[in-house]
KOLTORSE-731750 format. One record per residue (C-alpha): x, y, z; residue in one letter. Coordinates in steps of 0.2 Angstrom, whole numbers. Example, Ala and Ser with C-alpha at 12.3 -4.5 7.8 and 13.67 -1.06 7.14 Angstrom:
62_-22_39_A
68_-5_36_S
REM end
This chain:
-42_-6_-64_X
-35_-20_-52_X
-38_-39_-58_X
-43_-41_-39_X
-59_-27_-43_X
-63_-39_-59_X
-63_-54_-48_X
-75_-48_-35_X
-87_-42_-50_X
-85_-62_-59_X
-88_-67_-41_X
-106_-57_-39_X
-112_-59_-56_X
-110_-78_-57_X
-117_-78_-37_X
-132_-68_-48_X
-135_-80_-62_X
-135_-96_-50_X
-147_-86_-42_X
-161_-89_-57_X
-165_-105_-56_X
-177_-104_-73_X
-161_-105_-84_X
-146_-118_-85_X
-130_-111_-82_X
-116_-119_-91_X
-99_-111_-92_X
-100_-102_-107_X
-117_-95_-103_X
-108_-87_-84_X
-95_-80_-95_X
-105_-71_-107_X
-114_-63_-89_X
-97_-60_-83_X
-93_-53_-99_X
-106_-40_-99_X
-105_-34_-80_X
-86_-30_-84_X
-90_-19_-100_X
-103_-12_-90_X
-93_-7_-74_X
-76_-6_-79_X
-71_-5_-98_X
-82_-7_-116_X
-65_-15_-121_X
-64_-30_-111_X
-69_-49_-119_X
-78_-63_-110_X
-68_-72_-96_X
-59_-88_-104_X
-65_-106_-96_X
-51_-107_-86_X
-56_-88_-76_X
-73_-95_-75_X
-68_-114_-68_X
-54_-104_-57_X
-68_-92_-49_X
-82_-107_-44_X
-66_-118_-36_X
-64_-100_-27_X
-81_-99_-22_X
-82_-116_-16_X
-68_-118_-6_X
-70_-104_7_X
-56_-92_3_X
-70_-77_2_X
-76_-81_19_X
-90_-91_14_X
-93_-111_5_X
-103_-107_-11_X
-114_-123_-13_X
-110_-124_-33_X
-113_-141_-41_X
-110_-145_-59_X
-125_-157_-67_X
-118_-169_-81_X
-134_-172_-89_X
-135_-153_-93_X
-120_-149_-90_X
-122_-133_-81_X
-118_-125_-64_X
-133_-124_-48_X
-133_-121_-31_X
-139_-134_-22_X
-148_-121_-9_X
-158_-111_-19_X
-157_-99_-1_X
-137_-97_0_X
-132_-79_-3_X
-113_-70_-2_X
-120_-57_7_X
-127_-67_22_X
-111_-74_28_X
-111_-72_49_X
-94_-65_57_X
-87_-78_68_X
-82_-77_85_X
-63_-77_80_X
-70_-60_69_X
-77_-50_81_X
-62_-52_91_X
-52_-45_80_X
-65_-32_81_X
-62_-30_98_X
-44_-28_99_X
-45_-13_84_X
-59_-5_95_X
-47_-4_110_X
-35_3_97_X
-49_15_91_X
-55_19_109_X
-39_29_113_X
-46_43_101_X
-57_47_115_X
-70_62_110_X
-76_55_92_X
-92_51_91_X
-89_38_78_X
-78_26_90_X
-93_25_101_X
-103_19_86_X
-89_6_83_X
-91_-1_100_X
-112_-1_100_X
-109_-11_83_X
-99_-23_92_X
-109_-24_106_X
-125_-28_95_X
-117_-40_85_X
-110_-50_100_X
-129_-52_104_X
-136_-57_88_X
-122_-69_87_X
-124_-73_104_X
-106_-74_106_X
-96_-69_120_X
-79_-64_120_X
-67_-61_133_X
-62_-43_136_X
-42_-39_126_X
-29_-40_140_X
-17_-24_141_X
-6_-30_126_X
-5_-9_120_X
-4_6_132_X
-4_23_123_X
4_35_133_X
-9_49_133_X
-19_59_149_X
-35_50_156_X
-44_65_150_X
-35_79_138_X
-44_96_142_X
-54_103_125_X
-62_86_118_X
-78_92_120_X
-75_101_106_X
-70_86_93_X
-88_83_88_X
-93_99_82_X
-77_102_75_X
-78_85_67_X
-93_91_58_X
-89_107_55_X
-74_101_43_X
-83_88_35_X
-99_101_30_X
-84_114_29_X
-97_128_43_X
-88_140_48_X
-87_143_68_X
-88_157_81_X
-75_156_94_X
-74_163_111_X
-53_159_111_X
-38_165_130_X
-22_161_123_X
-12_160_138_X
-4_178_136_X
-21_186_137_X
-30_191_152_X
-48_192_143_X
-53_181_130_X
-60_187_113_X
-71_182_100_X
-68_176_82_X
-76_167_68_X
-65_153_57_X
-66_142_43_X
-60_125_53_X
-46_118_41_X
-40_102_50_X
-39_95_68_X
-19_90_73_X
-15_80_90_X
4_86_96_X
12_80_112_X
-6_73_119_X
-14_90_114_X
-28_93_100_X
-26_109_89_X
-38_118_78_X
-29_123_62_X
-42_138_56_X
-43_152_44_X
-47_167_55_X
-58_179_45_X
-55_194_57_X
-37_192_55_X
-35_186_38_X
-22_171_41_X
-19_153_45_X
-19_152_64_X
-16_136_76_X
-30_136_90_X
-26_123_105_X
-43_115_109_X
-41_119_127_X
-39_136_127_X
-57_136_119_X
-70_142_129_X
-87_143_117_X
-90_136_100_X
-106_140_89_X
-111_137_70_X
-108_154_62_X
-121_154_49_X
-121_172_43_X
-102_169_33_X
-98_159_21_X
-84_145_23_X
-66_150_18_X
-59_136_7_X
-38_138_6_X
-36_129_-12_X
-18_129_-7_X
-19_121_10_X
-10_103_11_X
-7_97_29_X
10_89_25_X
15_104_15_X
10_115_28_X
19_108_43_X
34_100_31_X
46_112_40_X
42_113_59_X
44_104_73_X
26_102_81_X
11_117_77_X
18_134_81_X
26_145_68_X
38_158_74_X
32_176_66_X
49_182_71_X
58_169_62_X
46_164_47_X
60_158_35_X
66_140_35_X
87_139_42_X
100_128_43_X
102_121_59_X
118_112_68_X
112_102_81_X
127_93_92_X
123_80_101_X
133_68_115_X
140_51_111_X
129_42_123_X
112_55_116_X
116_51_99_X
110_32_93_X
91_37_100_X
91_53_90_X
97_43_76_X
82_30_79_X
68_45_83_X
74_63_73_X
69_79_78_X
63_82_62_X
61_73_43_X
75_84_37_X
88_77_50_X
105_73_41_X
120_69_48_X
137_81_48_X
149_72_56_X
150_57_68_X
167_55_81_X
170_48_98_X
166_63_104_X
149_68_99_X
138_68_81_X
133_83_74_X
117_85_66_X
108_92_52_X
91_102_49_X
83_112_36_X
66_120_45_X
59_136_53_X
66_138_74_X
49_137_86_X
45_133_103_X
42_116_103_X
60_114_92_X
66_123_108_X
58_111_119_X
64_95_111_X
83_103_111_X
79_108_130_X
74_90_135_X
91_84_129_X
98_94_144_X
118_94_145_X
120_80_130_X
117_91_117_X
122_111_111_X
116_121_96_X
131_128_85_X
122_136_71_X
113_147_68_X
118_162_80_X
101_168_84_X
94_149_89_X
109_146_99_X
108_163_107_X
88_159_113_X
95_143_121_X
109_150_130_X
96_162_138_X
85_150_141_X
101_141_150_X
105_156_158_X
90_160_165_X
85_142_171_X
102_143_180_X
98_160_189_X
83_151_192_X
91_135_200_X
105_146_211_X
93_156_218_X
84_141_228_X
REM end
């Protein structure tokens, strides 16, 4: 248990004592309470504070460093410790206008998470407590600019399936990939919600299907509570562990095994792949004049491809044969493409 946790817990019990007015307070007598609220929250083990602690936590009190000036004195003739306004509580400490706007500049931070319900209680909450303060402050000036879409298709979906993964419901879908002309319907246990590339993702478990299957939020068209099913919990399912070796959301069927790739990349590519990987397992091979030639242990997807692709000319995959062979027909037919115009 942290000392800082013990501090906070000397801090409210002697805040408690000084409270009662019908008893003096000396030192020894705030030790003993302090004494007894850290047996009772924290370990049977522990001993009373020393003077020192006790002295240490009223100067800390008194001087502001919690956010607020405890009105402690110490009376000689009974040598114990009062407040001199029997009123003052810890808990009734106003933010001040330099707090809420420090509030204000995380909201604009929180506010590019467009679609949660829970940012637009952040910003009513501002809003009320600009008014009981009756502060007014001025409006953040465009220090940060997330590079995002005005309006990403498919957050209309982030509240229910914001609360679908936190009461773990499982949900109906009415779901058109892009290769199907028809959409169809499925029911899922919702897993975790991933943004990509200024995109939201459903990760699900599909009960028709029996499997783990990435849902883009746009290509939903319906989504009811399915309350006939009960709610498929993957023990086994960790994020991180789950997306450890991919580039993005997708996982290839055709190619579910993870491969050693050799990526090589142009001299004047090469220091920004350096600063930005492709993926958490980039190593480096070999570096020369001529080009550097990196490293990858993961599965080949799409959006691997994609990332290679946007590297254009400065940079060619030399291993292995099959991910080099999908580029070059990606070049080729981009070329046919290109020479036909």
């Amino acid at each position: 248990m942290s000392t800082n946790l013990h501090a906070l817990i000397r801090y409210r019990t002697i805040h408690h004592c000084l409270q009662r007015t019908h008893r003096r307070w000396t030192w020894e007598a705030l030790a003993n309470a302090c004494g007894d609220a850290l047996r009772e929250y924290v370990s049977s083990d522990l001993p009373d504070p020393s003077r020192r602690s006790i002295m240490y936590d009223i100067q800390t009190m008194r001087h502001g460093k919690l956010g607020y000036h405890a009105p402690i004195v110490y009376d000689r003739r009974t040598r114990s410790y009062r407040y001199t306004d029997p009123d003052f509580s810890i808990y009734d400490i106003p933010l001040t206008a330099d707090d809420l706007e420090e509030l204000r500049h995380a909201l604009t931070i929180l506010q590019q998470f467009r679609g949660f319900p829970q940012v637009q209680g952040v910003e009513e909450m501002v809003t009320r407590l600009e008014h009981n303060l009756s502060v007014v402050t001025a409006k953040p000036g465009d220090i940060i600019h997330f590079d995002q879409p005005h309006q990403p298709s498919g957050l209309q979906w982030l509240p229910n399936l914001y609360q679908a993964l936190s009461g773990k419901l499982p949900q109906k879908l009415t779901y058109l990939p892009f290769y199907y002309e028809e959409p169809y319907e499925t029911v899922v246990s919702p897993l975790l919600l991933k943004e990509y590339n200024k995109r939201w993702f459903l990760i699900a478990w599909d009960h028709e299907r029996q499997r783990t299957q990435t849902f883009p939020l746009d290509r939903i068209q319906q989504l009811t509570a399915e309350t006939e099913m009960t709610y498929h919990q993957l023990q086994d399912f960790i994020p991180d562990r789950y997306f450890r070796d991919i580039v993005g959301v997708s996982f290839n069927d055709d190619q579910p095994e993870r491969q050693e790739v050799h990526l090589w990349v142009h001299p004047d590519q090469a220091p920004y792949l350096r600063t930005k990987p492709l993926h958490h397992s980039q190593t480096i091979l070999e570096e020369s004049d001529t080009g550097t030639l990196f490293q990858y242990h993961l599965i080949p997807n799409y959006e691997l491809e994609a990332q290679i692709l946007a590297l254009g000319d400065l940079a060619e995959v030399r291993a292995p044969a099959t991910l080099r062979e999908r580029m070059a027909e990606r070049v080729r037919v981009m070329a046919e493409r290109y020479s036909g115009r």
